[in-house]
C-alpha positions, -999 to 999 in steps of 0.1 A, spaced: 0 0 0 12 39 -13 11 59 25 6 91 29 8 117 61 -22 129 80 -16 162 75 0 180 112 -8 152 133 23 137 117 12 99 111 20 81 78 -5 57 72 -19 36 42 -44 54 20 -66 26 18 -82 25 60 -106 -7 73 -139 8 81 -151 -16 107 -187 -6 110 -198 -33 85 -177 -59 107 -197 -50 137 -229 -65 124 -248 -38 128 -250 -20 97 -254 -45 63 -266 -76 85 -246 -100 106 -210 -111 98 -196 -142 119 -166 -140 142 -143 -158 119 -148 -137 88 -145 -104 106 -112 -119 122 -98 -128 89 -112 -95 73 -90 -78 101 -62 -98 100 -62 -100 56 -58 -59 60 -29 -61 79 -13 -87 54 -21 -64 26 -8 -34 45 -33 -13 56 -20 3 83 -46 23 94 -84 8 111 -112 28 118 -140 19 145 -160 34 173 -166 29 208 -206 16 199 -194 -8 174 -203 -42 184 -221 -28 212 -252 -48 208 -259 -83 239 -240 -112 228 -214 -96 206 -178 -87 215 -172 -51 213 -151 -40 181 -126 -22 200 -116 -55 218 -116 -73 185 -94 -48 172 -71 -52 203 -66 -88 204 -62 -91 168 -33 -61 163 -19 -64 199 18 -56 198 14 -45 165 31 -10 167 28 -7 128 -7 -9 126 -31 26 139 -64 30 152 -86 55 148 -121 53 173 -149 78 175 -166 88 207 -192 103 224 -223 79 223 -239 75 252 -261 39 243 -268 32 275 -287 63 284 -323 65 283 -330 71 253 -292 68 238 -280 100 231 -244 118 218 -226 129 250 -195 153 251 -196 164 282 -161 161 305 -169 134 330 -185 112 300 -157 117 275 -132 107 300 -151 75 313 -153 66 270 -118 71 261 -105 49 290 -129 20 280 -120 23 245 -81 27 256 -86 -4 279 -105 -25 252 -78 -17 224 -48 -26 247 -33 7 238 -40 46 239 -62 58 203 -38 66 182 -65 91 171 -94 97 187 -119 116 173 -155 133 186 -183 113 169 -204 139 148 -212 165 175 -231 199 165 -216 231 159 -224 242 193 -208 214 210 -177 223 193 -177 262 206 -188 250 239 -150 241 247 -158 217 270 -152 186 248 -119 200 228 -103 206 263 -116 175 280 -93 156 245 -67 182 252 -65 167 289 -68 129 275 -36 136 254 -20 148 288 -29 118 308 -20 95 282 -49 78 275 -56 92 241 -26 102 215 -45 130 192 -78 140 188 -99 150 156 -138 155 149 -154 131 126 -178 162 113 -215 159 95 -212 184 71 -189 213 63 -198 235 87 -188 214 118 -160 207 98 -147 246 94 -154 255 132 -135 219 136 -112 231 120 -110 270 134 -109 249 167 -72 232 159 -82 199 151 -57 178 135 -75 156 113 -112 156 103 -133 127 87 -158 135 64 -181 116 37 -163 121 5 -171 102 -30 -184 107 -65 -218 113 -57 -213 137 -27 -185 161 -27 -199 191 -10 -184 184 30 -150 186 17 -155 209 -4 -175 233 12 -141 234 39 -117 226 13 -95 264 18 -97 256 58 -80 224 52 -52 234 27 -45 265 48 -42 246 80 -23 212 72 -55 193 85 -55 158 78 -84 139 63 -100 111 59 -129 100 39 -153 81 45 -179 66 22 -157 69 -7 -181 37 -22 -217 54 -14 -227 24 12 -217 4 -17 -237 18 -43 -208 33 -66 -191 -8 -67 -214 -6 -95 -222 -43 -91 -257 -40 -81 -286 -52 -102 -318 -29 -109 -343 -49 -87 -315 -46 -56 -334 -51 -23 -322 -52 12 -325 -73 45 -341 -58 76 -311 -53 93 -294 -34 66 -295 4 69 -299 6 36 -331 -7 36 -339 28 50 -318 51 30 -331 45 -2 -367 44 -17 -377 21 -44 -376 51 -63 -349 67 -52 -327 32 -54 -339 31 -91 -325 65 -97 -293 62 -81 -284 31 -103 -294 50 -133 -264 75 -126 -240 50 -119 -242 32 -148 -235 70 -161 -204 69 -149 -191 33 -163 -176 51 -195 -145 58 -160 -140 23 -168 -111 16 -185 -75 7 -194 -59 -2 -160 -93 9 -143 -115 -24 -143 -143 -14 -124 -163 11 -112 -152 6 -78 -118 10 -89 -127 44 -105 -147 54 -73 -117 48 -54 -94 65 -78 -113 98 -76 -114 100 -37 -72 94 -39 -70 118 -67 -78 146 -45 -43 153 -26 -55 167 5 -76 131 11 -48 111 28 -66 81 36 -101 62 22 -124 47 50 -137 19 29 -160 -2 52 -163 -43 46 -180 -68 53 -154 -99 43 -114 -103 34 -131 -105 1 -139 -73 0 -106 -60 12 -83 -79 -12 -108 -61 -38 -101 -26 -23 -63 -29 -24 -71 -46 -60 -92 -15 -68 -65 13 -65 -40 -7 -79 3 -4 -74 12 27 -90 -2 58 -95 -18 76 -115 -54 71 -101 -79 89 -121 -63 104 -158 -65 148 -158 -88 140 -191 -110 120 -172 -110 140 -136 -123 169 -163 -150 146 -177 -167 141 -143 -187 174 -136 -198 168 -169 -208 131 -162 -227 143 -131 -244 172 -144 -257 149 -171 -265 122 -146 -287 146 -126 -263 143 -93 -261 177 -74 -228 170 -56 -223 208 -47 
């Protein structure tokens, strides 16, 4: 795997990350012990050095916590960098996001404790605009990194705007969705980031899978797949419409539209690493597959087709 460094906080990782969410269970339907073990373990032969989770994944009766997983799988492994997100309070009644000081501090040591090793980043779990200027959470990670039990802190950010007071706030890295189909978060706080040396990592860079392009037209979903609920009928229809307006990215040493996807997120410079979730070492081999050896990833020809593609597709990505 090509590395590259996230921005000032210094850390050279891989630009392909494992997004663990999928692993967890919780999000595209249940994936046995075994497979996410291997999936884990399949990323680290392939040299991703660089695993995102969160302190509620795996958090549901009867299921080991991802942050433990994570742990026993990469203990000792001082090449290999975790990023968690925190700052859900699922026990609470109802669950709610929590930044407060006394909470923050309680999280960070669990997921410390369950990981067998400070974060290596550690980064507030979408909190609001207000939460941010509040203070209270940004100097509760300032105190973490004191005491040891975090390394560096970052906001994983919902949209722009949490990302440019984020920002404005000194946080080393940010997280945001970034892909084909929505470009607008990273965009929308693109000057902050180049003027600032703020890493970031994208997440999303597949669409929940949609831009793998290997979807057929009557797609359903499970249950207990989110994206059961993300998508209409309708609206699934029309989002497979505009991918298959983008398959003319296919190409030469780009075999498939995943690969292209992919290509576009590590095009942008200031992106250093991809968050691709999975559900299956499958899937990761096909990741690292995707983005290939060498540069280049997407051609300058091509990079200038896409607005064009999109417009014509009907996708708003601004």
């Amino acid at each position: 795997m090509r590395t590259r460094t996230l921005g000032k906080s210094g850390l050279i990782v891989s630009e392909l990350a494992l997004g663990t969410w999928g692993l967890a269970g919780e999000a595209y339907g249940n994936v046995e012990d075994e497979d996410a073990d291997k999936a884990i373990t399949r990323a680290r032969e392939l040299g991703i050095t660089l695993i995102e989770t969160a302190d509620v994944y795996g958090s549901a009766e009867g299921k080991e916590p991802m942050e433990s997983r994570i742990g026993r799988l990469i203990d000792r492994d001082d090449q290999c960098y975790v990023v968690t997100k925190g700052g859900n309070d699922v026990h609470g009644v109802p669950p709610r996001k929590r930044f407060d000081r006394m909470f923050l501090h309680r999280s960070a040591a669990r997921s410390a404790e369950r990981l067998r090793r400070p974060p290596d980043l550690y980064l507030l779990h979408n909190p609001l605009v207000e939460t941010l200027r509040r203070g209270e959470a940004i100097g509760t990670l300032e105190e973490l990194i004191q005491e040891k039990i975090i390394k560096r802190w970052g906001v994983s950010c919902g949209d722009s705007e949490v990302a440019k007071v984020a920002i404005e706030l000194g946080a080393p890295v940010i997280e945001v969705a970034y892909n084909l189909f929505h470009q607008h978060d990273l965009m929308g706080c693109i000057e902050d980031v180049k003027a600032s040396n703020v890493g970031v990592l994208a997440r999303s860079p597949l669409a929940h899978g949609l831009l793998c392009g290997t979807w057929p037209a009557d797609r359903t979903f499970e249950p207990d797949d989110h994206r059961r609920e993300r998508w209409t009928p309708s609206e699934l229809t029309e989002r497979l419409r505009q991918v298959a307006a983008m398959r003319s990215l296919v190409k030469e040493e780009i075999h498939t539209l995943r690969s292209a996807a992919l290509r576009f997120v590590l095009a942008n410079q200031l992106v250093t690493s991809c968050v691709v979730g999975v559900r299956s070492a499958g899937h990761v081999e096909s990741n690292v597959r995707a983005v290939g050896k060498e540069p280049p990833y997407l051609s300058d020809e091509d990079l200038a087709r896409i607005p064009g593609l999109l417009a014509e597709a009907g996708v708003k990505v601004a």
